[in-house]
C-alpha positions as a Markdown table, in Angstrom:
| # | Residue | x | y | z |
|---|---|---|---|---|
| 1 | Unk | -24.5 | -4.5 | -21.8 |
| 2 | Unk | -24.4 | -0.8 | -21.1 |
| 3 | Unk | -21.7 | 2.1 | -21.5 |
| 4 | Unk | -22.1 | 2.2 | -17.8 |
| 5 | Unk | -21.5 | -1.5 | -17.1 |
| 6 | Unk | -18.6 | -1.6 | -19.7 |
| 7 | Unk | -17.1 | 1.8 | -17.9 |
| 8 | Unk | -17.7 | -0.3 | -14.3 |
| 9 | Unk | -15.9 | -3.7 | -15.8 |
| 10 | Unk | -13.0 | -1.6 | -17.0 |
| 11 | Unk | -12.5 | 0.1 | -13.9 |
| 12 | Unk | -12.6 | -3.3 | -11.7 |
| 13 | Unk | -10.1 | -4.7 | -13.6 |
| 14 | Unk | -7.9 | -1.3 | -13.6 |
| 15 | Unk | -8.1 | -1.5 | -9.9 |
| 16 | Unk | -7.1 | -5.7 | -10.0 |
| 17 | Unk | -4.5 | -5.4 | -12.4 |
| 18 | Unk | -2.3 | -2.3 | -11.1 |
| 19 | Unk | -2.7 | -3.6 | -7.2 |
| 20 | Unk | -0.4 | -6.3 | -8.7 |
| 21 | Unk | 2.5 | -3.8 | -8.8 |
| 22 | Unk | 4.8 | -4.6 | -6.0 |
| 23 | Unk | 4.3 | -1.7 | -3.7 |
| 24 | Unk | 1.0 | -2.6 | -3.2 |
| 25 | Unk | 1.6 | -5.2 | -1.3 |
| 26 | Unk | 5.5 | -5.5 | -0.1 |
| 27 | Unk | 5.5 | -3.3 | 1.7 |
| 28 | Unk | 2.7 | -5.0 | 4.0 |
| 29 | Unk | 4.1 | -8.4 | 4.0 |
| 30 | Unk | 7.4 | -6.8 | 5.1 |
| 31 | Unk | 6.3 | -5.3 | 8.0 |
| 32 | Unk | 4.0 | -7.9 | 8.8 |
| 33 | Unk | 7.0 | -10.5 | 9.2 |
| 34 | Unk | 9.2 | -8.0 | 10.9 |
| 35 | Unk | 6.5 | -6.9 | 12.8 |
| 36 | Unk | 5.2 | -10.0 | 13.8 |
| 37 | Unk | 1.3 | -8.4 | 13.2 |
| 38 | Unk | -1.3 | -11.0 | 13.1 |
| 39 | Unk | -3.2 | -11.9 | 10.0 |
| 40 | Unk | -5.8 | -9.8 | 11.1 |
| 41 | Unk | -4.3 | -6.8 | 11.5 |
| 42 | Unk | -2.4 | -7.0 | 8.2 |
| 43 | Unk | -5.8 | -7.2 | 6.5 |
| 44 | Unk | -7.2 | -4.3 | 8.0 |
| 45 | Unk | -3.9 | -2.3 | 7.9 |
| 46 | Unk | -3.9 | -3.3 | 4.0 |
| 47 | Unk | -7.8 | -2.0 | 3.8 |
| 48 | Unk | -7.2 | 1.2 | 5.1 |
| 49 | Unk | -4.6 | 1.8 | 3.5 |
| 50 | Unk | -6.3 | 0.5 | 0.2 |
| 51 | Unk | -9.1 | 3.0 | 1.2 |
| 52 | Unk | -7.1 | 5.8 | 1.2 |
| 53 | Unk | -5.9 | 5.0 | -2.0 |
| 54 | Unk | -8.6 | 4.6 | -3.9 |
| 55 | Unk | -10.6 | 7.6 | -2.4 |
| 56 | Unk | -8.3 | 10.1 | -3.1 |
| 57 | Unk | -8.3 | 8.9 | -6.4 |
| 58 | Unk | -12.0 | 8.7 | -6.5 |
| 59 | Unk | -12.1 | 12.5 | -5.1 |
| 60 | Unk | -9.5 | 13.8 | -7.9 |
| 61 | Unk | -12.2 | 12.0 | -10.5 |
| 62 | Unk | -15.0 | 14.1 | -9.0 |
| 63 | Unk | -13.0 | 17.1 | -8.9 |
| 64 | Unk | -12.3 | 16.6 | -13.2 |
| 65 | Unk | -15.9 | 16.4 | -13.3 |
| 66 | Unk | -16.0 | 20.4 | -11.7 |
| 67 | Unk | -12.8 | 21.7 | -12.8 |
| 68 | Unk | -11.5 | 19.6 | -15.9 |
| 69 | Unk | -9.9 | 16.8 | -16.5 |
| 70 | Unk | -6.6 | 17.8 | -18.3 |
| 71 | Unk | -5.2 | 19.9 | -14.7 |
| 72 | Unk | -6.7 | 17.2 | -12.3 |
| 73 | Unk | -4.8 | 14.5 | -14.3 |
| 74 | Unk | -1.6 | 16.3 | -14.4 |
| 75 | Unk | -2.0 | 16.8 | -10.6 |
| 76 | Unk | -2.4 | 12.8 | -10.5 |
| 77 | Unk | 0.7 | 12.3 | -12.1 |
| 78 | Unk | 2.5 | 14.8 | -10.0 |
| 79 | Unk | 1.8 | 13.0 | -6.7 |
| 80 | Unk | 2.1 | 9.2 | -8.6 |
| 81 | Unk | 6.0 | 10.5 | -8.7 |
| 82 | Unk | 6.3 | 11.8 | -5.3 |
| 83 | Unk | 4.5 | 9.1 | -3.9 |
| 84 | Unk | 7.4 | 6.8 | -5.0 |
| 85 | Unk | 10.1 | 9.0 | -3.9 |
| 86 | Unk | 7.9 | 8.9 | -0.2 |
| 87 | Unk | 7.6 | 5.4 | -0.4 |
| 88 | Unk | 11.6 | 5.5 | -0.4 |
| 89 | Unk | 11.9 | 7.6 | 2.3 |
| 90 | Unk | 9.8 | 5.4 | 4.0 |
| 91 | Unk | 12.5 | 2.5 | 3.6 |
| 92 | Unk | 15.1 | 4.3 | 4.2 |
| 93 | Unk | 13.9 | 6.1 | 7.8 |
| 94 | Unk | 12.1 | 2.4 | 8.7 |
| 95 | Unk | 15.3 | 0.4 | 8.0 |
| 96 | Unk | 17.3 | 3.3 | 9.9 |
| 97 | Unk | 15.6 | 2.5 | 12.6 |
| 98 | Unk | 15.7 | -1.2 | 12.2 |
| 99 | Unk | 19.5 | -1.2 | 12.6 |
| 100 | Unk | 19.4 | 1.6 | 15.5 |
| 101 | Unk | 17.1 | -0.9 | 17.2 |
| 102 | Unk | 18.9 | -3.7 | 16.6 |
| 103 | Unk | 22.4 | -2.4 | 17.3 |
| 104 | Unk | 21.6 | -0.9 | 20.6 |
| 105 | Unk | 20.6 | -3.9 | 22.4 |
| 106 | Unk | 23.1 | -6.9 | 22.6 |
| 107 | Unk | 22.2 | -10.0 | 20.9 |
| 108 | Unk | 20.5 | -12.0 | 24.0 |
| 109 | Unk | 18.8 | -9.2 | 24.5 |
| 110 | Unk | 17.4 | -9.0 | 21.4 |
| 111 | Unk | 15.9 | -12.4 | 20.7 |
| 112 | Unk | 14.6 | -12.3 | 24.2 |
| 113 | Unk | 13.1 | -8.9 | 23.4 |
| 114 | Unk | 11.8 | -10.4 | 19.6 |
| 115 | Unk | 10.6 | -13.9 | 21.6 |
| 116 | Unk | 8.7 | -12.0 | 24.2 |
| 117 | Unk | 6.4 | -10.2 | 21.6 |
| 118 | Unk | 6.5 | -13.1 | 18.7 |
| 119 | Unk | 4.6 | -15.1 | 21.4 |
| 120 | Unk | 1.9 | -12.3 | 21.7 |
| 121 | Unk | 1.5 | -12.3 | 18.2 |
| 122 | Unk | 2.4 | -8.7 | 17.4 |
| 123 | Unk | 5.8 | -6.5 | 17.3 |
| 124 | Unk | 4.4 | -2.8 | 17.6 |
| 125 | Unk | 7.0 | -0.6 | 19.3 |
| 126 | Unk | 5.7 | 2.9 | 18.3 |
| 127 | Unk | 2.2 | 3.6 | 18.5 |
| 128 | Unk | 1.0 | 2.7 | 15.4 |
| 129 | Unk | 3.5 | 5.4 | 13.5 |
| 130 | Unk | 4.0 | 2.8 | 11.4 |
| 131 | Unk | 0.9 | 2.2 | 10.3 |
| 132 | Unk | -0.6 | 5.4 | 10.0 |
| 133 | Unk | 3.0 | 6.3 | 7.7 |
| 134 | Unk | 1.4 | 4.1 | 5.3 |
| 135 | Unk | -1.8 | 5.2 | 5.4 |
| 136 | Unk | -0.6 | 8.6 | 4.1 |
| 137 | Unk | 1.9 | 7.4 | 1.6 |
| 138 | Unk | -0.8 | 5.3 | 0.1 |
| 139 | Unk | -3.4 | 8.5 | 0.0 |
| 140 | Unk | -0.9 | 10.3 | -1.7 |
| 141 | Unk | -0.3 | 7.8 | -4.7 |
| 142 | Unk | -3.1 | 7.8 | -6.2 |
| 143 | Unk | -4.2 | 5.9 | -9.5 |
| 144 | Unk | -4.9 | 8.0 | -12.4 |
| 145 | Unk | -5.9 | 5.6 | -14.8 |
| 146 | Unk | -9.7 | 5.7 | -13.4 |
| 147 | Unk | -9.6 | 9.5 | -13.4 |
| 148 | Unk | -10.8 | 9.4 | -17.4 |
| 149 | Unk | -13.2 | 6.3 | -16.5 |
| 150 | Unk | -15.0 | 8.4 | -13.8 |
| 151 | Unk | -15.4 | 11.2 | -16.3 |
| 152 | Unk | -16.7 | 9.1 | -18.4 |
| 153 | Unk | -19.7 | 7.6 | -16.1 |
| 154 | Unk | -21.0 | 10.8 | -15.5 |
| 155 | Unk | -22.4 | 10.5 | -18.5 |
| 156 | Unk | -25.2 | 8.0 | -16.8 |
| 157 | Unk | -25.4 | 10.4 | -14.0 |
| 158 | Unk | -24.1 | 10.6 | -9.9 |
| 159 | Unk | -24.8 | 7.3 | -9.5 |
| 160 | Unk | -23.1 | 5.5 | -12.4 |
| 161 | Unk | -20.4 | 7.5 | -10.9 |
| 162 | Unk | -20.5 | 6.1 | -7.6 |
| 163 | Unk | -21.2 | 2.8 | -8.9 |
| 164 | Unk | -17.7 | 2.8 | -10.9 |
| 165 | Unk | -16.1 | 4.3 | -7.8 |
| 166 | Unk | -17.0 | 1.1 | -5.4 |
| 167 | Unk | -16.3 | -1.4 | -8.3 |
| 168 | Unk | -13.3 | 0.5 | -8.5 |
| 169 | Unk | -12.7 | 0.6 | -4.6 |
| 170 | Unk | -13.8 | -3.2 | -4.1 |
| 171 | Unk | -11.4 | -4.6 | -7.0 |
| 172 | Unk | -8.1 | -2.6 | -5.9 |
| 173 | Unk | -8.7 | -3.2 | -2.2 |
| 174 | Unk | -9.7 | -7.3 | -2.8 |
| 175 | Unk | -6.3 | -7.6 | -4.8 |
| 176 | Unk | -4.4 | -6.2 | -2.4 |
| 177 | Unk | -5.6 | -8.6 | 0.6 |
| 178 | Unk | -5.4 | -11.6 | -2.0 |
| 179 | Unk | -1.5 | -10.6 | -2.9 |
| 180 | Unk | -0.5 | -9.2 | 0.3 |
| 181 | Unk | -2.3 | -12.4 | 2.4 |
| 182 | Unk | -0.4 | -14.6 | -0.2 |
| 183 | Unk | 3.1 | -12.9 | 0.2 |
| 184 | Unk | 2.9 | -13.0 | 3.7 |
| 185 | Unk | 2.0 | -16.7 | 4.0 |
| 186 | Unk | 5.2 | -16.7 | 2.2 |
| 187 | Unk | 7.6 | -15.1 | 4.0 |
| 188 | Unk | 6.6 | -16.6 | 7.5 |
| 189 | Unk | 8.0 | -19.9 | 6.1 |
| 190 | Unk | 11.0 | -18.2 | 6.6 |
| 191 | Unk | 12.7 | -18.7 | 9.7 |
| 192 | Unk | 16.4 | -17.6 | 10.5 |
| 193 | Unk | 17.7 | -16.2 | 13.2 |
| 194 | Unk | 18.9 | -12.8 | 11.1 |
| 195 | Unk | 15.5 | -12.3 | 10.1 |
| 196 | Unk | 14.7 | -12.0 | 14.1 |
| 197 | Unk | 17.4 | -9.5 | 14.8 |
| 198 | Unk | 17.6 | -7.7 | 11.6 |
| 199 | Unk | 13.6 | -7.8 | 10.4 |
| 200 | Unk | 13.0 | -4.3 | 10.6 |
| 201 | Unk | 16.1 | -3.2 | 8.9 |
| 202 | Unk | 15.8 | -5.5 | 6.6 |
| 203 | Unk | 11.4 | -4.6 | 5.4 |
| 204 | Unk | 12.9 | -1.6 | 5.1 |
| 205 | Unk | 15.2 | -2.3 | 2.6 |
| 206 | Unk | 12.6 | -4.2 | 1.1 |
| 207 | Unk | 10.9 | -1.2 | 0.5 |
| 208 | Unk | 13.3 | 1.3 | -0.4 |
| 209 | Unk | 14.1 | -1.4 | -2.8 |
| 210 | Unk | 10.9 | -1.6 | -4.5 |
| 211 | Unk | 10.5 | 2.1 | -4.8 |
| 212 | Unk | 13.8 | 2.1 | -6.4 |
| 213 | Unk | 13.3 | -0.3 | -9.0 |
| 214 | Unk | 9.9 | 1.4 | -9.6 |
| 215 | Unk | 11.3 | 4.5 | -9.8 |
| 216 | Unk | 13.7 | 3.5 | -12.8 |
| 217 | Unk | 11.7 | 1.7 | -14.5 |
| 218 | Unk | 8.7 | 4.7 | -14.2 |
| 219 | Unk | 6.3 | 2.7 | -12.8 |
């Protein structure tokens, strides 16, 4: 087995083994029970935003290539920790707005409202915001760890660097539809009428929660 191979196995199971950190994949199986979004749309959501993910921290490996890898690792770090602090604020805004939608209807109105759209399958009341929000917080947390294994590949030349990059890529963003396709199985068993009425509110809690407990335990 090559250096190359060895570099390319390492980064594959980087990319399987931290997707299994939960805000990779609460935060979609949240939304996708609040939101009512279809299995479908959950899985692309999840790719996109896995894409984003792992490209930007493809592109920070390419830029250590150019610039060096001691100031392009730093920078990773930097945005790992403001990307948790986002992915709170995420929460926090998304289960604001939760209650305010809850709370401003009365409660007819709302499980009429919640039944109406459950029946077509999705819950999407602004545009895709909410999907596109998750998009960016996921481009802007990137994972460091491959940084050093992308350095490392360019040893072999561009393309063992590009082959690390899509074993990379494939591994992080296959995890993620595996956990994410499993959690929301999951939480669709779960049927109460709270969860109707309160389901925003309550994925965003979900979320600021996980960001917390990441936070303090420096994850």
């Amino acid at each position: 087995m090559t250096g190359v191979s060895v570099i390319a196995l390492t980064a594959a199971a980087v990319g399987a083994l931290h997707s299994v950190a939960p805000d990779h994949w609460v935060p979609f199986a949240a939304l996708a029970r609040a939101r009512r979004w279809p299995l479908g749309h959950t899985a692309r959501i999840t790719i996109l935003c896995g894409l984003g993910h792992v490209t930007v921290s493809a592109i920070l490996g390419v830029i250590a290539l150019i610039t060096g890898l001691k100031a392009v690792h730093a920078i990773g770090i930097r945005l790992e920790e403001h990307a948790t602090l986002l992915l709170m604020a995420f929460g926090i805004v998304y289960m604001t707005w939760g209650l305010w939608r809850s709370f401003r209807r009365d409660p007819l109105a709302v499980l009429h409202h919640r039944h109406h759209h459950h029946a077509r399958g999705h819950n999407d009341h602004d545009h895709g915001l909410t999907e596109w929000s998750l998009f960016t917080l996921f481009s802007l947390d990137p994972c460091v760890a491959v940084i050093p294994m992308i350095v490392a590949a360019s040893a072999g030349g561009w393309a063992a660097v590009g082959g690390v990059v899509l074993v990379y890529e494939a591994a992080t963003i296959a995890a993620m539809i595996v956990l994410v396709g499993a959690a929301v199985a999951g939480v669709r068993t779960m049927r109460f009428a709270f969860l109707d009425r309160y389901g925003d509110a309550l994925a965003g809690g979900l979320i600021l929660t996980t960001g917390g407990v990441l936070a303090v335990l420096g994850l």
